[in-house]
C-alpha positions in Angstrom: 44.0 96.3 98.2 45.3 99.6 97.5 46.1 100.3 100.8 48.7 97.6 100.8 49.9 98.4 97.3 50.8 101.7 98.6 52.5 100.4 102.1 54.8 98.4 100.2 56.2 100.8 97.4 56.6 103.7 101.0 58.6 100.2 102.4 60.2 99.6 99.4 61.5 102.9 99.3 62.6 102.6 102.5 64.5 99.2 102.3 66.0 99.6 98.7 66.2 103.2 98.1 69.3 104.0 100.3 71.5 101.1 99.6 73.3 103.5 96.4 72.8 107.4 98.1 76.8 107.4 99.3 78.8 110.2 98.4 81.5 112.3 100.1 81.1 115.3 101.2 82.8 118.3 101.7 82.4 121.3 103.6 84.7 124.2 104.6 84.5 127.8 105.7 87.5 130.4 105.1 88.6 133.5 107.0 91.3 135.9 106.1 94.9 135.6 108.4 95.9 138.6 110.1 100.1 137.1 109.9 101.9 139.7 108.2 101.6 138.3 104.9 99.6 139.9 102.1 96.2 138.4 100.9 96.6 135.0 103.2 93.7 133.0 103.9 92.8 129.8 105.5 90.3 126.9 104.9 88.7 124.5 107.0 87.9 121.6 105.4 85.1 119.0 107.1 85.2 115.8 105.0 82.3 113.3 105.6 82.9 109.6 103.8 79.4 108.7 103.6 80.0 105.7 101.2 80.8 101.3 101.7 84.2 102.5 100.9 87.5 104.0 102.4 88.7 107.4 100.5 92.7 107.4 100.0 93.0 110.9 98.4 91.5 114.4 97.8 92.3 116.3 95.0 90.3 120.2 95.4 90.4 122.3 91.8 89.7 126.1 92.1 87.8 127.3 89.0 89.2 130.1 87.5 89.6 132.3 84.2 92.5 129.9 83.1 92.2 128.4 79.6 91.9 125.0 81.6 89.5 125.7 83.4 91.2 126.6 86.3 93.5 128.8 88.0 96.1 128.4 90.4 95.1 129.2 93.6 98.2 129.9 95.5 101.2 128.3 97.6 100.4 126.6 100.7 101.8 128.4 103.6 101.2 125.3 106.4 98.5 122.2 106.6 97.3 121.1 110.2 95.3 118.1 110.9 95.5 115.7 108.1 95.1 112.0 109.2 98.0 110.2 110.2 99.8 109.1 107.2 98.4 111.4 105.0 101.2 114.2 102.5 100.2 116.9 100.7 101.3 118.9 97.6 100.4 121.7 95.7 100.5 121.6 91.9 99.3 124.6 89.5 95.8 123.7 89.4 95.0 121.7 92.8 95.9 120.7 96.1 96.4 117.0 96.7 95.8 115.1 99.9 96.5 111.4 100.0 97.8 108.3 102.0 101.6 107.7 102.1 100.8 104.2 101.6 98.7 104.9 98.8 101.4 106.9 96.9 103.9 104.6 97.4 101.6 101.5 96.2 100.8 99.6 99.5 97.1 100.1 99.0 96.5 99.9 102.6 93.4 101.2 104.1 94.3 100.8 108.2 94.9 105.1 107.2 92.5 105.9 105.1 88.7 108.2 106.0 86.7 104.6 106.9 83.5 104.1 105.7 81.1 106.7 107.7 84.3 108.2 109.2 84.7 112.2 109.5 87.9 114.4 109.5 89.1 117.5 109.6 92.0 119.7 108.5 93.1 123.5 108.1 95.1 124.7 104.9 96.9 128.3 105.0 97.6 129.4 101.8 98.1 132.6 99.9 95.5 133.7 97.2 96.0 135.2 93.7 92.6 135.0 93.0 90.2 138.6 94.1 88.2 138.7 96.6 87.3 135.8 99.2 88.1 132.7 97.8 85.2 130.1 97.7 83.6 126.7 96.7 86.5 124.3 95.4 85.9 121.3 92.9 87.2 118.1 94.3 87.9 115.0 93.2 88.1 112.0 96.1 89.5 108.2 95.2 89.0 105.4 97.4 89.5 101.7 97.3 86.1 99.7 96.5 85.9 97.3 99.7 82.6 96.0 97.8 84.0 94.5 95.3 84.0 95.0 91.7 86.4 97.8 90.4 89.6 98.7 92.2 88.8 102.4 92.9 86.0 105.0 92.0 86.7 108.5 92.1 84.0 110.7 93.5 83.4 114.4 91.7 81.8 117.1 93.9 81.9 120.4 94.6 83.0 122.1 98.4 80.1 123.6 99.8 80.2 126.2 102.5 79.9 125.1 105.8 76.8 127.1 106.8 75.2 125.4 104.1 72.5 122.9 105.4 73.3 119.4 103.6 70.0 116.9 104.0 71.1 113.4 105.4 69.7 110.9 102.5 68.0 108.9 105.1 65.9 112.0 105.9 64.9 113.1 102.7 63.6 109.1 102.3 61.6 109.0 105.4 59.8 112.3 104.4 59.7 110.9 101.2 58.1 107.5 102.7 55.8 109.5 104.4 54.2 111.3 102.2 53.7 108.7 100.1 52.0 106.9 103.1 49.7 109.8 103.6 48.6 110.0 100.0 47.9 106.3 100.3 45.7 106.5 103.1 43.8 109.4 102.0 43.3 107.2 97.9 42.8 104.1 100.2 39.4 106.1 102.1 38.5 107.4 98.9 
């Protein structure tokens, strides 16, 4: 009886378990340009939208020694790749990213990151912060296809690109099997 106590919490957790691990992810690396101009660098950023949902905008935050919280990270020199329809702008404390329609209140999503989609841009930009700049906060808004709310706004942090990320359904059939080995060994017992 055990035995199939414990087979159906590892199926459980399999079944039920992933239906609310969505998030978006971020990743970039940065190098420094060699173009003349003083202290320029450039990100890559790889954006994952692992959620039901299509994301409309990215804000990314750069902490800093401001009184906010923040500090501004520099003036954009150029932006390549952004998905078609998408403007940018910098502000004093963060980068913005979004769908034209979006901004002007068409709330399509036929240009938006679809659900499970990938892209990726580059940002130039020149730096007034020391050193290498790194890990960005970021804030990503997309339209709830699910139902319910409107939008939901994502909070994250950029993680370097180097940095191994475990896929959620992974981590749960590790998870699931572990917990069916240490049923099997209290089932014998």
């Amino acid at each position: 009886m055990k035995k199939f106590h414990c087979s159906l919490v590892a199926l459980g957790f399999v079944l039920f378990l992933p239906a609310g691990l969505h998030a978006t992810l971020i990743s970039y690396t940065v190098s420094q340009l060699s173009c003349g101009v003083p202290n320029a660098w450039q990100y890559r950023y790889d954006v994952l939208n692992d959620t039901p949902d299509t994301v409309f905008s990215l804000a990314l935050y750069v902490p800093g020694e401001s009184p906010s919280g923040y500090a501004r990270q520099g003036d954009i020199l150029s932006v390549n790749g952004l998905p078609d329809g998408w403007v940018h702008e910098s502000a004093d404390d963060m980068w913005l990213f979004e769908s034209l329609d979006d901004r002007n209140g068409l709330h399509d999503t036929a240009d938006d990151i679809q659900p499970g989609g990938r892209c990726s841009f580059l940002v130039s930009f020149v730096s007034t912060l020391a050193g290498m700049p790194g890990s960005q906060c970021f804030e990503a808004v997309r339209h709830c296809l699910s139902g319910g709310v409107p939008f939901q706004t994502d909070l994250g942090t950029t993680v370097p690109g180097s940095a191994p990320v475990p896929e959620p359904a992974s981590l749960l059939i590790f998870i699931s099997g572990f917990l069916g080995v240490a049923g099997y060994r209290l089932g014998k017992r």
